[in-house]
C-alpha positions in Angstrom: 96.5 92.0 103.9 97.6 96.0 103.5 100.2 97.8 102.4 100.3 101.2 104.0 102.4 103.2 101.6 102.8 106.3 104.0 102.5 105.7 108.2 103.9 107.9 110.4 106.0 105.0 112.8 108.8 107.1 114.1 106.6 109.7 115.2 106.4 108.0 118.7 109.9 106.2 118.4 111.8 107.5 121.6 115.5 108.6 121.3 117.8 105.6 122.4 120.9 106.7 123.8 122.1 102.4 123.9 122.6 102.4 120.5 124.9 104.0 118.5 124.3 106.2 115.4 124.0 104.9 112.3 127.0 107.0 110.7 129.5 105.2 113.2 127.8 101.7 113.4 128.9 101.3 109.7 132.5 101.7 110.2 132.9 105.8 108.9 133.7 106.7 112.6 134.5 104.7 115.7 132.2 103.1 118.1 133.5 104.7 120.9 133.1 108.3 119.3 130.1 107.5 118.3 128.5 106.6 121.2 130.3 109.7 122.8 128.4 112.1 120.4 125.2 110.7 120.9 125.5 111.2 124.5 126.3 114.4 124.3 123.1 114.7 122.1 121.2 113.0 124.3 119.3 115.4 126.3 118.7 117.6 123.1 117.1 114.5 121.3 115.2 113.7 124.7 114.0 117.4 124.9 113.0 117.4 121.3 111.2 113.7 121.8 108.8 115.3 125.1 107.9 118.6 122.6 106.9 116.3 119.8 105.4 114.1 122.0 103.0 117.0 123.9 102.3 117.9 119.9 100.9 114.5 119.4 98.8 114.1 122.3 97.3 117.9 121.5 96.5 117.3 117.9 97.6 114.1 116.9 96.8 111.1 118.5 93.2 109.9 118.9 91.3 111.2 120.9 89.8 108.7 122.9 93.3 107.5 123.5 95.6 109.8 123.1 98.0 107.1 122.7 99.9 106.7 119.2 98.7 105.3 116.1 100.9 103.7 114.7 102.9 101.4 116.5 104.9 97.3 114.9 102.0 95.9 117.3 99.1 97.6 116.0 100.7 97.1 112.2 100.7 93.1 113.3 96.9 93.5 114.5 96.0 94.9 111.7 97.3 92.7 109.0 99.5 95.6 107.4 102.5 93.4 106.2 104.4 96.3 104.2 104.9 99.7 106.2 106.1 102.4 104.4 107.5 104.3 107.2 107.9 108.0 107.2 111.0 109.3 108.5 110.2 113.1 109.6 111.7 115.2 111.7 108.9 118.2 112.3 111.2 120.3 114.5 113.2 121.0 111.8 110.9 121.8 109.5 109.4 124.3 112.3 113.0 125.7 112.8 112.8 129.3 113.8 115.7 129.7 112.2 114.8 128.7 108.9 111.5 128.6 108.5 109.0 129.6 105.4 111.1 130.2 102.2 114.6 129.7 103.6 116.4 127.2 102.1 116.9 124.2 104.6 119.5 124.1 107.3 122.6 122.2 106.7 122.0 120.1 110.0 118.6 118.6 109.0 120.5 115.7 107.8 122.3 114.4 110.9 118.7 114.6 112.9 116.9 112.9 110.4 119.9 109.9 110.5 119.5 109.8 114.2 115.3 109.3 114.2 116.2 107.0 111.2 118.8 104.8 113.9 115.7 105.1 116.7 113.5 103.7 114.2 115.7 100.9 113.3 116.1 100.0 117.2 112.4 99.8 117.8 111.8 97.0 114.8 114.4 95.1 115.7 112.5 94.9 119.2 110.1 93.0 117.7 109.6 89.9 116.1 107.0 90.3 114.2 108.9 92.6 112.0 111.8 93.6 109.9 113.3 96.3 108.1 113.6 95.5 104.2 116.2 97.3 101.8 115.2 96.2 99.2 112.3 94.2 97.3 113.8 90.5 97.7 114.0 91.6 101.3 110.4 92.7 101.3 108.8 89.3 100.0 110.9 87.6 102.2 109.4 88.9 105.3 105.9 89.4 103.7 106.1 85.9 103.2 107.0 84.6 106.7 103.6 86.6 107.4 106.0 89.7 109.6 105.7 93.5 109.1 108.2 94.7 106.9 108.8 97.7 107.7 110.4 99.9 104.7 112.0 103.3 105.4 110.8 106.5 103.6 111.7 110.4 103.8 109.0 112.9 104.1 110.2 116.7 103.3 113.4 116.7 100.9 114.0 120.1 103.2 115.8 117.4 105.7 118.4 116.5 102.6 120.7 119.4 102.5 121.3 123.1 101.9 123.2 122.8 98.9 122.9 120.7 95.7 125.8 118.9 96.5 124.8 117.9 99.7 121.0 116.9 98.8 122.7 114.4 96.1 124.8 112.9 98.7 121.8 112.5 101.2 119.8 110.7 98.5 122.7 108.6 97.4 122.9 107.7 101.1 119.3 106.7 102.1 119.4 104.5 98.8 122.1 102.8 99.4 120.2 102.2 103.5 117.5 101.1 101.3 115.3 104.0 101.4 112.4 103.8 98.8 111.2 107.0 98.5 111.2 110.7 99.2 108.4 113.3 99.1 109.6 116.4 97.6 107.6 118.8 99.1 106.3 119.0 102.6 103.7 121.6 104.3 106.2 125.3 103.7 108.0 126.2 101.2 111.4 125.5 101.5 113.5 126.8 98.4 112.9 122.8 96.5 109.6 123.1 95.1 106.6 124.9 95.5 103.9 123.1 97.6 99.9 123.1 97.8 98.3 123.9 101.8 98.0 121.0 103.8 97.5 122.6 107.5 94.1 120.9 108.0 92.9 124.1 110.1 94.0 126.8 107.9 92.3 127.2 104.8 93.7 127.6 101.7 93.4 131.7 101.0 94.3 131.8 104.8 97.4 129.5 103.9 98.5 131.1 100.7 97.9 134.8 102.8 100.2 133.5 105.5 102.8 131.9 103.7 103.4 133.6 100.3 105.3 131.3 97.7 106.9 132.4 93.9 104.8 131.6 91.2 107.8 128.9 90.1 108.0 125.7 90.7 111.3 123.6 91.2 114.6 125.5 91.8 118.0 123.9 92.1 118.0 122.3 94.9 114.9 120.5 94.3 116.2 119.5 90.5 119.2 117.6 92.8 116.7 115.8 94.5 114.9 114.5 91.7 117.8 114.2 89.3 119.4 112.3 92.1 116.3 110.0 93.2 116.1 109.1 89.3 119.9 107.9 89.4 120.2 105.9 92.6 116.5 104.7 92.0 114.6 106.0 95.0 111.0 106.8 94.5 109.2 110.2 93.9 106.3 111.0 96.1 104.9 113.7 94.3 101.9 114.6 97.1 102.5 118.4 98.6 103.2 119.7 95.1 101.3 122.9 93.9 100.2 122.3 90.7 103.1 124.4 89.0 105.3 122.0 90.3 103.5 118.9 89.2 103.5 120.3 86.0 107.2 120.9 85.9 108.2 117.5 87.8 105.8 115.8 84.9 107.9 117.9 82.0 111.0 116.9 83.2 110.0 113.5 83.0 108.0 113.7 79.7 111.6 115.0 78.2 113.8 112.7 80.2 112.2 109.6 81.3 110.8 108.2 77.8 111.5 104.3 79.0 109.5 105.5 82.3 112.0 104.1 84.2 111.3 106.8 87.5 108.7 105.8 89.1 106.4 108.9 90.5 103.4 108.6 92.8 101.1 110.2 95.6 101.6 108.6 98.7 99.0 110.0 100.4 96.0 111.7 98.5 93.0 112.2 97.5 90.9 113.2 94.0 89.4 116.3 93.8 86.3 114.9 93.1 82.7 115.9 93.8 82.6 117.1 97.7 86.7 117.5 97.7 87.2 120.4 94.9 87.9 123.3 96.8 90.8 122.3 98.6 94.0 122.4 96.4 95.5 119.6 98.4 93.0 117.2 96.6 94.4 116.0 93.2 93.3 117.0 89.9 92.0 114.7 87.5 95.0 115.6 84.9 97.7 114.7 87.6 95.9 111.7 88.8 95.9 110.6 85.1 99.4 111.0 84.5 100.4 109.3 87.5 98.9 106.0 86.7 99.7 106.3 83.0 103.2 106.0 84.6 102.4 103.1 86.3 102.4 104.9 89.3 99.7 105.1 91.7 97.3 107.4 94.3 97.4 105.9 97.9 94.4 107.1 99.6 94.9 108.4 102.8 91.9 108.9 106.0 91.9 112.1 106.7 88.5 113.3 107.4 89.3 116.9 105.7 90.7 116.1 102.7 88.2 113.2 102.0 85.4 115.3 102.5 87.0 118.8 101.1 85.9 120.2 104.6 82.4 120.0 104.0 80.2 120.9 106.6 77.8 118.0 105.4 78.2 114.4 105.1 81.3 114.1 106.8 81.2 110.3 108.1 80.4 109.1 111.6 80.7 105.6 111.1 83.0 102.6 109.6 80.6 102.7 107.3 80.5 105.7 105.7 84.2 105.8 106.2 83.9 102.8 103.3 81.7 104.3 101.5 83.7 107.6 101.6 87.0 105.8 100.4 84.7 104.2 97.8 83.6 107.5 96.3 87.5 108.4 95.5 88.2 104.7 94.7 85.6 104.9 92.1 86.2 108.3 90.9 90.4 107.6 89.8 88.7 104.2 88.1 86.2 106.0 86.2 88.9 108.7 85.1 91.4 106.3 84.2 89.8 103.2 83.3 91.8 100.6 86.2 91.7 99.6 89.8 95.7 99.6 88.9 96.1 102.9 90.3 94.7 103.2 93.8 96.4 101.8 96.9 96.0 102.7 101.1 98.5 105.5 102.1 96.7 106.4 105.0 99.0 109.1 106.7 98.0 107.8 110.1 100.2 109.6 113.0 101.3 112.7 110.3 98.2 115.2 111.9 95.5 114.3 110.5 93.1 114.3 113.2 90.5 113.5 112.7 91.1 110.4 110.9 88.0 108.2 109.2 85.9 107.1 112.3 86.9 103.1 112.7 90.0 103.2 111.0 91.9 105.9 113.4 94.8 103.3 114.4 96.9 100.3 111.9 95.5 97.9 114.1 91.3 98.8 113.1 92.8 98.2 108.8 92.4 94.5 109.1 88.3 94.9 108.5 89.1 97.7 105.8 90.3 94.9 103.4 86.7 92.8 103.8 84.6 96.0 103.7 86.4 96.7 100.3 85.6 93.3 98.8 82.3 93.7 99.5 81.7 97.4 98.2 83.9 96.7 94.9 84.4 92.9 94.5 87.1 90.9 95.7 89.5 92.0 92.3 89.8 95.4 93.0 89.9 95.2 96.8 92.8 93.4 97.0 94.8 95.5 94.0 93.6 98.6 96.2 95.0 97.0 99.7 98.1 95.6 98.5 98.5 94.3 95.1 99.2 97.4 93.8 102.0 99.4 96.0 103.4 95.4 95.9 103.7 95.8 92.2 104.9 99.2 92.2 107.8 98.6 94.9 109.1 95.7 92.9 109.3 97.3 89.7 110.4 101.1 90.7 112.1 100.5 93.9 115.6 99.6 93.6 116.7 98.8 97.0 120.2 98.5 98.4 122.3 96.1 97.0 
């Protein structure tokens, strides 16, 4: 069994103009109006689906496929019971109109709502899965042996322009059972300082590019957190430069004694030998203070992060792919003394290509969990495929009521 703590599901979803948007389906507006507006929208969501799908096939989805990912059947093939599903709206972030530094537009919000009511339309056409809310929801389905499929945010960009509204967004996606949001995303975009994460540009390229203060957190990214900590959505914590990782981990030092918020990587890597050059990669001081928390460091399969873009040694097998995710496995164990720490985020669908030869797709994870047992022992396989994240959603997830 695997938990996926960060797959990129709706990044194939395809606009539905049946079914009404999630604002009016729950009573705040009318059905009739509501369906009227997302007719009206329809063309511009259709329009927007056929650009983000020509992305994909380009420089997403595998190559000997070019077909997605990610998908509730391949999640079922592969024997991923818990999703965490990445709501992400990339055309927004690459708004012209606000784009590197500018503080995020105030429509972001409604767009992300609408991929959020495709998403929820696609589950429900299966199954094999459901959406959980919260963690009761989650063992349910887990134990009727279905996907649950659990909705995250990727980018707190797509939360709001002001303070105001980002503490409304997050009180919203908690109370739709949203478990948790990662602050920072690939540009800087007046929340928090973030690290380079364009697989293709290297760092001094990046930072040349797409210059960022020397600060960490501003305002609007204080909202987010502040608000995440009181309506208890999680904090994905992966993207952060390391100014704001050491401000996020501050704040909590001073206002989180009971270490009630819980705060983790979603999708990382260490910087360990082979990886240290790339700022992306975790350092060992963050990786530290993230388990201490009780948080943990899902590992994700991206080739270039794995390897820290090394022209040698990169894998070419399922293999070395292991023995690869072994190396960082071993190397957050060895720093902090626990398997507790490590789970399988593997940011499959979120542009990554090339992903780990023979684990490019959920449906090729079901042999990852018996490769693991055999390279580290059945113990610390299965904390690393699922007992882990399972542990950390129960206890720092609080779900909708």
């Amino acid at each position: 069994m695997i938990v996926d703590l960060h797959a990129h599901l709706p990044m194939h979803v395809r606009p539905d103009a049946e079914d009404a948007p999630h604002l009016g389906r729950r009573g705040r507006r009318g059905t009739r109006a509501a369906l009227r507006d997302r007719r009206h929208a329809s063309f511009r969501d259709w329009l927007r689906y056929w650009i983000l799908e020509l992305a994909n096939v380009l420089a997403n989805y595998p190559a000997d496929t070019l077909s997605p990912a990610v998908t509730v059947p391949q999640l079922i093939e592969g024997n991923v019971r818990v999703a965490l599903s990445c709501l992400y709206v990339p055309l927004d972030e690459f708004d012209p109109r606000h784009f590197d530094g500018d503080p995020p537009g105030p429509d972001y919000f409604h767009d992300l709502m609408v991929q959020y009511d495709d998403v929820e339309g696609e589950v429900r056409a299966h199954r094999g899965a459901e959406v959980a809310r919260n963690p009761a929801q989650l063992d349910r389905i887990v134990g009727e042996d279905r996907v649950a499929v659990v909705h995250c945010v990727e980018g707190g960009f797509l939360l709001g322009s002001t303070p105001g509204q980002v503490r409304e967004s997050v009180a919203k996606l908690a109370s739709l059972g949203v478990a948790y949001v990662t602050v920072a995303h690939l540009f800087y975009r007046a929340l928090a300082t973030n690290v380079a994460a364009i697989p293709f540009l290297p760092d001094w390229l990046y930072r040349k590019l797409f210059p960022q203060p020397k600060t960490g957190f501003t305002e609007l990214g204080w909202a987010l957190v502040e608000a995440c900590a009181e309506h208890g959505v999680m904090i994905d914590a992966t993207h952060l430069s390391e100014q704001s990782m050491r401000e996020l981990f501050d704040w909590l030092d001073r206002n989180d004694r009971e270490r009630k918020v819980c705060v983790f990587v979603s999708h990382g890597a260490a910087r360990s030998e082979g990886s240290k050059a790339l700022e992306y990669n975790l350092q060992d001081e963050w990786i530290r203070r993230i388990v201490e928390r009780g948080g943990l460091v899902g590992l994700l399969l991206c080739t270039h992060y794995l390897t820290g873009n090394a022209c040698r040694g990169k894998p070419r097998t399922f293999e070395d792919s292991v023995a690869l995710l072994c190396r960082h496995a071993r190397h957050i164990h060895d720093l902090t003394g626990t398997w507790d720490g490590i789970a399988i985020g593997t940011d499959l669908d979120g542009f990554i290509k090339p992903a780990l030869p023979g684990l490019e797709t959920s449906a090729e994870l079901r042999k990852l969990s018996d490769a693991l047992k055999l390279a580290l022992g059945r113990g610390p396989a299965e904390a690393i495929c699922h007992g882990n994240a399972l542990r950390m959603l129960r206890t720092g997830w609080r779900g909708a009521s």
